[in-house]
C-alpha positions in Angstrom: 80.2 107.8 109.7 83.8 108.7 109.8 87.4 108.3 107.7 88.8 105.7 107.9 93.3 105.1 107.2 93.6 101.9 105.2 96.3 99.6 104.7 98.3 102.2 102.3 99.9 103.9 105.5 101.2 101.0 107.4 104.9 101.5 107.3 104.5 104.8 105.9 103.0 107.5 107.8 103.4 110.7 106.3 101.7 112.5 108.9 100.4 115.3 106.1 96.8 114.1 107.2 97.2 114.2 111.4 98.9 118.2 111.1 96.4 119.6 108.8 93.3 117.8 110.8 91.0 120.6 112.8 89.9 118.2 116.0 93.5 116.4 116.3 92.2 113.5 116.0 94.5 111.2 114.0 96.6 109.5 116.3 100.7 107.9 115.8 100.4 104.0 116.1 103.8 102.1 116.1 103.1 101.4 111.9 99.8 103.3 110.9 98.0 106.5 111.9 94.4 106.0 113.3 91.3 108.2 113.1 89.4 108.3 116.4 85.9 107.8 114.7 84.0 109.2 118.0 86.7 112.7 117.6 86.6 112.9 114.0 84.2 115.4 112.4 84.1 114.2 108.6 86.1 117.5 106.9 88.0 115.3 104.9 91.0 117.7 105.2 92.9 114.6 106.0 92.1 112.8 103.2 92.9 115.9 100.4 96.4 115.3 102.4 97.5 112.1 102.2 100.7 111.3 100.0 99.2 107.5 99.7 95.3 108.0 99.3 95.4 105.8 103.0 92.1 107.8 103.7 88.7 106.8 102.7 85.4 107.7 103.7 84.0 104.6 105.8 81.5 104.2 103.0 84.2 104.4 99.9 86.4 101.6 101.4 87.4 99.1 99.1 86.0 95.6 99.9 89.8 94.8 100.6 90.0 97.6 103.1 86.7 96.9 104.9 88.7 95.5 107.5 90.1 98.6 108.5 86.7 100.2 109.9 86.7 98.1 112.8 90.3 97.9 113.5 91.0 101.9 113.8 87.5 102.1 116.2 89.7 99.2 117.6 92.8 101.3 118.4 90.5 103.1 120.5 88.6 101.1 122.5 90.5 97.8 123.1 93.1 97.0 125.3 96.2 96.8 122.8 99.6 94.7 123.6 101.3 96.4 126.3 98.5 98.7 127.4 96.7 98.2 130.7 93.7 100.5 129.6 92.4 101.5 126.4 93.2 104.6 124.8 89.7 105.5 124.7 88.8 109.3 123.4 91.4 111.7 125.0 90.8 114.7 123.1 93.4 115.1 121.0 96.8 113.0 119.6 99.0 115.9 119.8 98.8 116.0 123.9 98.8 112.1 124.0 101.7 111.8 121.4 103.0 108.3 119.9 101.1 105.5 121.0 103.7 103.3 119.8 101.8 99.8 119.5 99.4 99.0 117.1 96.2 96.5 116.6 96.9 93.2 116.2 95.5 93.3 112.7 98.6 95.8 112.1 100.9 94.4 114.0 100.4 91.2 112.1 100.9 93.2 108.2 103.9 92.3 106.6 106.8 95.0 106.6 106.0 97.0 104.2 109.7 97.8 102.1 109.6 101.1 100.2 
């Protein structure tokens, strides 16, 4: 089980949820933040955080949202668009930094205006 950043946070990012996480494991996409599901250790600190509610337990998503499970284990461990290698489990988002690309499923959203 892990947390899981829904659609709320695409085009948003607060980043609240990725400085108050113990494990650094909420990693900077190009639109979204992603939780690394094999890093993340279920405080829920994030969640508590988040200016949008973004942030659900994998279990609490709404059915709309279910979508999101896969595609943030995604970020992780397929090759995104202009990314020879996946970004597999490097320990820690602050080291890595921006990714700067997202998931197809992301990358397809409309822009969200605020």
């Amino acid at each position: 089980m892990t947390y899981v950043i829904s659609s709320a946070c695409v085009d948003v990012k607060h980043k609240a949820c990725m400085q108050e996480c113990p494990v650094d494991c909420i990693y900077e996409g190009d639109r979204t933040m992603y939780i690394n599901p094999v890093e993340c250790v279920e405080c829920g600190a994030c969640r508590i955080l988040c200016e949008v509610d973004a942030i659900y337990f994998e279990s609490d998503l709404p059915d709309e949202e279910k979508k999101f499970l896969a595609d943030n284990a995604a970020f992780f461990t397929e090759v995104l668009p202009g990314r020879d290698a996946p970004i597999g489990n490097p320990g820690g988002a602050c080291e890595l930094g921006p990714v700067g690309v997202d998931t197809p499923l992301v990358a397809a959203l409309p822009v969200h205006q605020s």
